[in-house]
C-alpha positions in Angstrom: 0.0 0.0 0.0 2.3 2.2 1.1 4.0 1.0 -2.4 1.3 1.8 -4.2 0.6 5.0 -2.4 4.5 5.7 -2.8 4.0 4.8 -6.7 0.5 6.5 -7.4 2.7 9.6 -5.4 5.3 9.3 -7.8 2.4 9.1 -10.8 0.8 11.8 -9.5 3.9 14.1 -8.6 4.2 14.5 -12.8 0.5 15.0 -13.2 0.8 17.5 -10.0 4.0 19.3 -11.8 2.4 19.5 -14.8 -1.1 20.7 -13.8 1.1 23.4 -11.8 2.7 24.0 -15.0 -0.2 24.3 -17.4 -1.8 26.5 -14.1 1.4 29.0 -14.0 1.4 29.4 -18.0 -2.3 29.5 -18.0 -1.9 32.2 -15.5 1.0 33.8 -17.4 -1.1 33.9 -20.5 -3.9 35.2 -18.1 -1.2 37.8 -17.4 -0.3 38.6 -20.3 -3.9 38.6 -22.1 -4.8 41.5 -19.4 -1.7 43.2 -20.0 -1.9 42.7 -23.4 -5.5 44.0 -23.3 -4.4 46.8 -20.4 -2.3 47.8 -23.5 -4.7 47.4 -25.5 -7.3 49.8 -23.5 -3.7 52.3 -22.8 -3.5 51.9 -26.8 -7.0 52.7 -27.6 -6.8 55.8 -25.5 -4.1 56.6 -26.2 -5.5 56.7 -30.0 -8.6 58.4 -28.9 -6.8 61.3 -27.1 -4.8 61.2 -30.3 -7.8 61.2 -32.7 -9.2 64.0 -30.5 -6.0 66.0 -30.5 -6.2 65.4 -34.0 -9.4 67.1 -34.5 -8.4 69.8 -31.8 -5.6 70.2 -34.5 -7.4 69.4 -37.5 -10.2 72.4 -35.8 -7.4 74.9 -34.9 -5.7 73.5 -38.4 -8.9 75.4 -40.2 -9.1 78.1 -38.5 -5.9 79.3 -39.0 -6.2 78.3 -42.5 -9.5 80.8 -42.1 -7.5 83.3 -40.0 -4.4 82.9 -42.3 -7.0 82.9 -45.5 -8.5 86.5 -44.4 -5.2 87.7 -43.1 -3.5 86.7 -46.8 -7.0 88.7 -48.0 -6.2 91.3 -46.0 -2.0 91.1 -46.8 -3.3 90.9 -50.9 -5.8 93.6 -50.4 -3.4 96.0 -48.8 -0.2 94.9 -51.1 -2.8 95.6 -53.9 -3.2 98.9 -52.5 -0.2 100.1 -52.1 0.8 98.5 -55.6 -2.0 101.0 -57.0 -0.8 103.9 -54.9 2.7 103.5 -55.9 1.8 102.8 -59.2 -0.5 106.4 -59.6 2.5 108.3 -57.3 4.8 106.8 -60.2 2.9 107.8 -62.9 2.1 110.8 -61.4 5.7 111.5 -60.5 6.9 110.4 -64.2 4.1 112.6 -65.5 5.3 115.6 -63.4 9.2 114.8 -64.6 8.3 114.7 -68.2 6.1 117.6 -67.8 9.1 119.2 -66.0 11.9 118.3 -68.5 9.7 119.4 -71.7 9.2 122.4 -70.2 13.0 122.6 -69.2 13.9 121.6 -73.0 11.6 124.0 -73.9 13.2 126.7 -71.8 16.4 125.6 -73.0 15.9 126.0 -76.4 14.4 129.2 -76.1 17.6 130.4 -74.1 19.7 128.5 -77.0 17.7 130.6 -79.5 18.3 133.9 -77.6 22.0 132.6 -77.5 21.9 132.3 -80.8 20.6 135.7 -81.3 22.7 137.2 -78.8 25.9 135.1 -81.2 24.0 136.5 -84.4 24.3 140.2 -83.2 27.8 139.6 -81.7 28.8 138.7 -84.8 27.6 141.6 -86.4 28.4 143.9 -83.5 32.2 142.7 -84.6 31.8 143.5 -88.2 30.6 146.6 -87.2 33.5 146.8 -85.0 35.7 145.7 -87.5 34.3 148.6 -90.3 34.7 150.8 -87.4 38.2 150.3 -87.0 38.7 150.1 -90.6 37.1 153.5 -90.7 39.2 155.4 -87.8 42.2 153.4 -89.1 41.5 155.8 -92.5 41.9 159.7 -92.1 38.9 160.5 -94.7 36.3 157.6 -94.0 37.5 158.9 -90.4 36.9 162.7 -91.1 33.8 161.2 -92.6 32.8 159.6 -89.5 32.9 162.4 -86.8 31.1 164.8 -89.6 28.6 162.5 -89.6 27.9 162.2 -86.1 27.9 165.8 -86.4 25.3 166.0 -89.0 23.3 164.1 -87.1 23.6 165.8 -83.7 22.5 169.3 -85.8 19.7 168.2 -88.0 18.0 166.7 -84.8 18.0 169.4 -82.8 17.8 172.5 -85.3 14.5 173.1 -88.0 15.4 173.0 -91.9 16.9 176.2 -93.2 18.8 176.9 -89.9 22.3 175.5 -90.8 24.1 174.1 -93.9 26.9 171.2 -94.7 29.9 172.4 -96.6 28.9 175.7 -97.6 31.4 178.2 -98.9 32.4 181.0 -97.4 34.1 184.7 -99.5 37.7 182.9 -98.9 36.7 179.7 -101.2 37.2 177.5 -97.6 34.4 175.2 -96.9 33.7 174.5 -93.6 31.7 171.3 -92.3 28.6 173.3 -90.7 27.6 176.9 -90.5 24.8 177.6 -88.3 22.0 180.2 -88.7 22.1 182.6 -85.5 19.3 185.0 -85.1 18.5 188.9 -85.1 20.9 188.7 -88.7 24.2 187.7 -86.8 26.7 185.8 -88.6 26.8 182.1 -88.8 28.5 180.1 -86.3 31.1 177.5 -88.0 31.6 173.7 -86.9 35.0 172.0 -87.7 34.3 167.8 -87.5 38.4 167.1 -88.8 39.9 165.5 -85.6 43.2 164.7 -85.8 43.2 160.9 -84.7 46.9 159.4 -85.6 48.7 161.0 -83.0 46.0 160.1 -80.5 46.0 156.2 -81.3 49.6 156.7 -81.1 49.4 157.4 -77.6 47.3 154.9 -76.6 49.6 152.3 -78.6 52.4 153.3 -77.2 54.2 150.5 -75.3 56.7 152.5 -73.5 56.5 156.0 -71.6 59.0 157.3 -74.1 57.0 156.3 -77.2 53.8 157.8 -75.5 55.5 161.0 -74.6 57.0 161.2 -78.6 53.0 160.8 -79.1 51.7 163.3 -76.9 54.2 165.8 -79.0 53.3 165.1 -81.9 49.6 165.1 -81.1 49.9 168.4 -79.5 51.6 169.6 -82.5 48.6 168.3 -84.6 46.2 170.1 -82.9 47.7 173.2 -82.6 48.2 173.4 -86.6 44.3 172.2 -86.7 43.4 174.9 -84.7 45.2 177.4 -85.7 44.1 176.3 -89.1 40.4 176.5 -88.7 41.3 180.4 -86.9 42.5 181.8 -90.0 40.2 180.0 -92.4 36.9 179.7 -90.9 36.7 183.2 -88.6 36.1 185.8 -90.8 35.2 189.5 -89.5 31.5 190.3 -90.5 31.1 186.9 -92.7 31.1 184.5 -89.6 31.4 185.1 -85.9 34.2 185.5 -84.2 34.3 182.1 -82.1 34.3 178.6 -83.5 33.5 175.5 -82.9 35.9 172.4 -82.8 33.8 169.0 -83.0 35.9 165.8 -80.9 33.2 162.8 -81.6 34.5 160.6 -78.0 33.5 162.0 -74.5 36.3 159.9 -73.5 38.7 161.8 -76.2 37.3 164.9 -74.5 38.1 164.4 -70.8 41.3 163.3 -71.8 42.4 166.2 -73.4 41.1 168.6 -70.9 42.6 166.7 -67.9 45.9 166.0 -69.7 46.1 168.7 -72.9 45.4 172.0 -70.6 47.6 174.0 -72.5 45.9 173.0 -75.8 42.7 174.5 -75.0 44.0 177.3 -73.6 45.7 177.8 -77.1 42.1 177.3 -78.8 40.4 179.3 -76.6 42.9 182.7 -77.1 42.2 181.4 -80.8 38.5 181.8 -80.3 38.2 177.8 -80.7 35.8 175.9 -78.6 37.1 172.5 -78.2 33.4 170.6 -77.9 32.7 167.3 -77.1 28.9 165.5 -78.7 27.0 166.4 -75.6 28.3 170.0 -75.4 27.5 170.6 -78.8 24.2 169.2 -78.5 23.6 171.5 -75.3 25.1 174.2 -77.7 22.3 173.5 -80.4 19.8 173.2 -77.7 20.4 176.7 -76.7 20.6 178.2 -80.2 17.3 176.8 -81.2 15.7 178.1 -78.0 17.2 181.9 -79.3 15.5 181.1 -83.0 12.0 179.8 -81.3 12.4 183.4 -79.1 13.2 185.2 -82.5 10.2 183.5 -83.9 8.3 184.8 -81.2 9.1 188.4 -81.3 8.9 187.9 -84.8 5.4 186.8 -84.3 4.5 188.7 -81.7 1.9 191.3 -83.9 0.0 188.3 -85.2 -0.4 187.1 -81.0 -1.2 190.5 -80.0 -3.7 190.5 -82.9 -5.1 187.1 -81.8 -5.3 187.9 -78.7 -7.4 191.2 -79.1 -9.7 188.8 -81.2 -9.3 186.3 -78.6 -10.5 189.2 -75.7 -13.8 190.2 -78.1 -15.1 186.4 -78.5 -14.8 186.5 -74.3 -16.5 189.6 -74.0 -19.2 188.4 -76.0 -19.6 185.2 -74.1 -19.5 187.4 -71.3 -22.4 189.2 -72.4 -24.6 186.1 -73.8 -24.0 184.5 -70.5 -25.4 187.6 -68.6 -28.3 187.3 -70.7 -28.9 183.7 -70.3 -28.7 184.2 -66.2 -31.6 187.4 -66.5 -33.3 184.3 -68.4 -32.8 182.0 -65.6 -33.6 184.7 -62.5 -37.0 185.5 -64.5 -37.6 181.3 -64.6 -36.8 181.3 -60.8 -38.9 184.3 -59.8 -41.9 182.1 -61.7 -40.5 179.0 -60.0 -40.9 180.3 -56.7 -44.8 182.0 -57.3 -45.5 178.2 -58.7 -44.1 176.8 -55.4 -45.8 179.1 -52.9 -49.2 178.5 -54.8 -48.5 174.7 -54.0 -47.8 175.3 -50.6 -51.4 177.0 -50.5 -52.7 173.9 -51.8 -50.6 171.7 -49.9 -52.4 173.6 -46.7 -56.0 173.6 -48.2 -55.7 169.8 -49.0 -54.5 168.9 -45.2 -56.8 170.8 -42.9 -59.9 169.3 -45.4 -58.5 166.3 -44.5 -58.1 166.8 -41.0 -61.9 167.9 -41.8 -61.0 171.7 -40.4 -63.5 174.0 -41.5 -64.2 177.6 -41.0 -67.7 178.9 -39.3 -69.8 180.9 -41.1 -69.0 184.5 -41.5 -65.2 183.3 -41.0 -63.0 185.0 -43.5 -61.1 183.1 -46.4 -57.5 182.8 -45.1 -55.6 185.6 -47.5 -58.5 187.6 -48.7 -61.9 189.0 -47.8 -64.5 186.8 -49.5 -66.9 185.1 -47.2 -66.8 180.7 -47.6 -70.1 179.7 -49.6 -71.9 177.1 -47.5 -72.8 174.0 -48.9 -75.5 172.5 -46.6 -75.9 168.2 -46.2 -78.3 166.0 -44.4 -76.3 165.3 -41.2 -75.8 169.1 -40.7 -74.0 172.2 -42.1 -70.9 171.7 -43.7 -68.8 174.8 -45.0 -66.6 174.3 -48.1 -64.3 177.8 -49.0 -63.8 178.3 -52.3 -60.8 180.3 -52.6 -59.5 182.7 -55.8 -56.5 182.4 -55.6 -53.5 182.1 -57.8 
């Protein structure tokens, strides 16, 4: 028995360890089926806080796709904007620069055409230039020249008939102007020859013993000149006794009376007036104020005569006009009977109005007839009747 028990131990000690075997891995799978499933139910929430983070995401996803969307509307719109602004400041601004730089190439080709102008009249300024030079370089176009100017300064300021050009005197000389003087004096003579060489040859002299050889030789000059036109041109009873000596530069002028004293010292004892274009125009000035004063004197019968007519025409406008104011006191004297007779009425018409009436036997205001009565229904109304103017 105990055998048996001893053998049915040993039989059942395998069974035992292997039902505790199959329990332990039963119970391991047991394990592992609720860890698996623990997993499982970790996994699956795991996945559903995913999924909803996903659609928290997927939610916050679309609306910053709408917040982004609007904003990028927004960003488009504005960009869009500013793109138009900038584009109409640019065209404006281009506009206003082509605007600017036509009107600046206009400008400058109207400056390049008053250039062009002002190069035109240079140029001719120098040919004149040049024929002036070409005329003071030669002694006759250059006597020509100051008689000229000379010419020109006389006939503008004196009438026709008052002076004449190269007219010949009782010696055969001819000199360039005589002038008319009034009250049946003799003419007044104008010499235009200046002598000119020795001059430029002081001003082209390069050293001060050249310019003083010059200044010696100009001096000379000019004393034979005047001295020249002395003995030809002043002729007793013919011409008066003083003469003129034409010098067609102010600057000429100054010179020689600042640095030529003697000179015109000499001319003066000559009776030679050394005159410069202004003095002799102030000259001509005064002689044709003396002719205009002749004139008048010479006219002065005829004034006197207009005058007296002149005094008559008054007199009789002085006499029509006394007249014409009787005519105007007789229209004011009737005037002012006409206005006092409206006064009357004026009065009349206000106290009938103001219903004023005089009792009977009252007397008519401005006279002695009695106011007829007119008698009515509601009682005795007077009514004057008045004769008056």
């Amino acid at each position: 028995m105990v055998l048996a028990c001893f053998a049915l131990a040993l039989i059942a000690i395998p069974f035992v360890l292997l039902g505790w075997g199959v329990w332990r891995s039963g119970r391991a799978r047991l394990r592992h089926q609720e860890e698996a499933l623990r997993r499982e139910q970790a996994a699956e929430a795991r996945l559903g806080e995913l999924l909803k983070a996903q659609a928290e995401m997927q939610g916050r996803l679309a609306i910053m796709a709408d917040v982004f969307g609007s904003r990028q509307a927004e960003l488009n719109q504005s960009i869009s904007q500013r793109l138009d602004g900038m584009t109409h400041r640019l065209g404006t601004t281009i506009t206003e620069q082509t605007k600017s730089t036509h009107d600046n190439l206009r400008s400058l080709q109207e400056r390049l055409a008053v250039i062009d102008a002002a190069q035109n009249n240079i140029q001719s300024l120098a040919k004149d230039v040049v024929g002036l030079q070409a005329i003071l370089s030669n002694k006759q176009t250059r006597g020509a020249f100051g008689q000229a100017r000379m010419e020109t300064i006389v006939a503008d300021g004196l009438p026709m008939g008052a002076f004449a050009f190269q007219a010949t005197l009782s010696n055969g000389s001819r000199p360039d102007c005589t002038i008319r003087m009034p009250n049946g004096s003799p003419p007044l003579v104008i010499d235009a020859k200046f002598p000119l060489e020795a001059w430029n040859a002081i001003r082209d002299g390069e050293t001060p013993e050249q310019r003083k050889i010059a200044s010696q030789q100009f001096r000379r000059d000019l004393d034979v000149h005047i001295r020249d036109i002395s003995e030809k041109y002043l002729i007793s009873g013919e011409t008066q006794d003083m003469a003129f000596l034409f010098v067609p530069s102010e600057s000429i002028f100054a010179e020689i009376h600042e640095n030529f004293e003697g000179i015109v010292q000499k001319a003066h004892k000559q009776r030679v007036v050394i005159v410069s274009p202004s003095l002799l125009m102030l000259s001509i000035q005064v002689i044709q104020a003396v002719l205009k004063d002749q004139r008048m004197r010479e006219q002065a019968h005829l004034i006197q005569g207009e005058v007296i007519r002149l005094m008559e025409d008054l007199n009789r406008l002085d006499d029509r006009t006394r007249k014409l104011q009787g005519h105007f006191l007789a229209a004011q004297k009737d005037v002012d009977q006409i206005l006092t007779s409206s006064d009357k009425l004026v009065r009349r018409g206000a106290k009938i109005e103001a219903m004023e009436f005089d009792m009977p036997g009252d007397k008519v205001e401005g006279g002695d007839t009695p106011a007829k009565m007119v008698e009515n229904r509601t009682g005795l109304l007077k009514l004057r009747v008045v004769d008056e103017d």
